[in-house]
C-alpha positions in Angstrom: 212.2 86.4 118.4 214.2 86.7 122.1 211.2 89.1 123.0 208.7 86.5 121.9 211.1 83.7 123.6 211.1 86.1 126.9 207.4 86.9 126.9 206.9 83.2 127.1 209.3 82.8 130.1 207.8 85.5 132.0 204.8 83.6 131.5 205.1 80.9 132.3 203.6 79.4 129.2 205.5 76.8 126.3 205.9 77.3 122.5 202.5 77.0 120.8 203.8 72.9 119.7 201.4 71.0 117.1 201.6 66.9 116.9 204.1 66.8 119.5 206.4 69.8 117.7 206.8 73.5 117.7 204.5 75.1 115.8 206.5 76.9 113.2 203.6 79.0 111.6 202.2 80.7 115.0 205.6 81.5 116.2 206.9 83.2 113.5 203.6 84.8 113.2 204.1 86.1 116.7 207.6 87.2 115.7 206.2 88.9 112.9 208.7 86.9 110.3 208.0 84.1 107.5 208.1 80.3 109.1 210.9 80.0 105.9 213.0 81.6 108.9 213.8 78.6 110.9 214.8 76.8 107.8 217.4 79.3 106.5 218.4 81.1 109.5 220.2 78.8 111.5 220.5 81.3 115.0 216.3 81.4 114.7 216.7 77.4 114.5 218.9 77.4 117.2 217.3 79.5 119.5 214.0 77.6 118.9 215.5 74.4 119.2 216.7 76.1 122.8 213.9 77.5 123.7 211.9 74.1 123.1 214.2 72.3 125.5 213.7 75.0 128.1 209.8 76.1 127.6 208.7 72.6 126.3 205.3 72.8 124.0 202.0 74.2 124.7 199.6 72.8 123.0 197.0 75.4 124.3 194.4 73.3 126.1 193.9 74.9 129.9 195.8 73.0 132.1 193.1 70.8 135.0 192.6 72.7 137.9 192.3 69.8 140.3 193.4 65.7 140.7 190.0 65.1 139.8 190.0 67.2 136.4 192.7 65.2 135.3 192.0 61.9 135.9 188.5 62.6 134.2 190.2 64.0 131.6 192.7 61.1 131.4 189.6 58.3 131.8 187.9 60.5 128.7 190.9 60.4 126.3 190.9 56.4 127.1 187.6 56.3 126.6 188.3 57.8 123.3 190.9 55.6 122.5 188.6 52.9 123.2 185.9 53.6 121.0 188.8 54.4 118.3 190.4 51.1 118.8 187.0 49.0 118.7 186.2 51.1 115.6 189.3 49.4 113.8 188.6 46.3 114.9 185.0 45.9 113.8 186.4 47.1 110.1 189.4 44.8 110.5 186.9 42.2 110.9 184.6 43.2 108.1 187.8 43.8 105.3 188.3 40.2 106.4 185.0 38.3 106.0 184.6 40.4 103.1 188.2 39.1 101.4 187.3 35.6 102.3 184.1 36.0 100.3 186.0 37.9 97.4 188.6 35.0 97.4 185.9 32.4 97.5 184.1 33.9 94.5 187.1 34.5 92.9 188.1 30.6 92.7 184.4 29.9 91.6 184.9 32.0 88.9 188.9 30.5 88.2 186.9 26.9 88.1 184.6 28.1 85.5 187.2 30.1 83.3 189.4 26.8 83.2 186.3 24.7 82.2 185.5 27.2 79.4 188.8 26.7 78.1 189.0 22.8 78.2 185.6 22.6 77.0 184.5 25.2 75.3 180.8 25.3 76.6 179.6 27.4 79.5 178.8 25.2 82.5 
């Protein structure tokens, strides 16, 4: 693992990370050892933990050659997020005209079970 650790230095390059962590699986692929390592060896964990603080993650995209890469990158992710966030909105919208419906038809249906009851007959 510290030859792993040291090609990564010499590098220049951070752990392979996944949702914002080290990913377990690839590294101890690379090392050539089960990812069950870091969970019972505590010198692997501490020497990943290490080597996380030092190398920080990679999360294997290329890296934007110029100011203008990046902030078209940055202004695409929004974008994105955008699109995501309207997304919820139009189906937070629609679960709630939809439950004012359900609720409306359900008190219709309330009336008519407590006539049935008092009366008997089917209105």
């Amino acid at each position: 693992m510290r030859s792993y650790l040291d090609a990564l230095r010499a590098e220049g390059r951070g752990l392979p990370g996944r949702d914002g962590k080290p990913n377990l699986s690839v590294i101890a692929e690379a090392c050539e050892f089960d990812r069950g390592v870091f969970y019972a060896n505590q010198m692997a964990k501490m020497l990943l933990d290490e080597a996380t603080g030092q190398l920080g993650l990679d999360d294997g995209r290329a890296r934007p050659a110029t100011g203008f890469e990046e902030a078209r990158l940055r202004e695409e992710a929004k974008a994105r997020l955008d699109g995501y966030t309207k997304a919820l909105e139009e189906e937070v919208l629609r679960l709630r005209a939809e439950n004012a419906r359900l609720k409306a038809e359900n008190e219709s249906l309330r009336a008519i079970r407590t006539l049935m009851s008092e009366t008997g007959r089917m209105p």
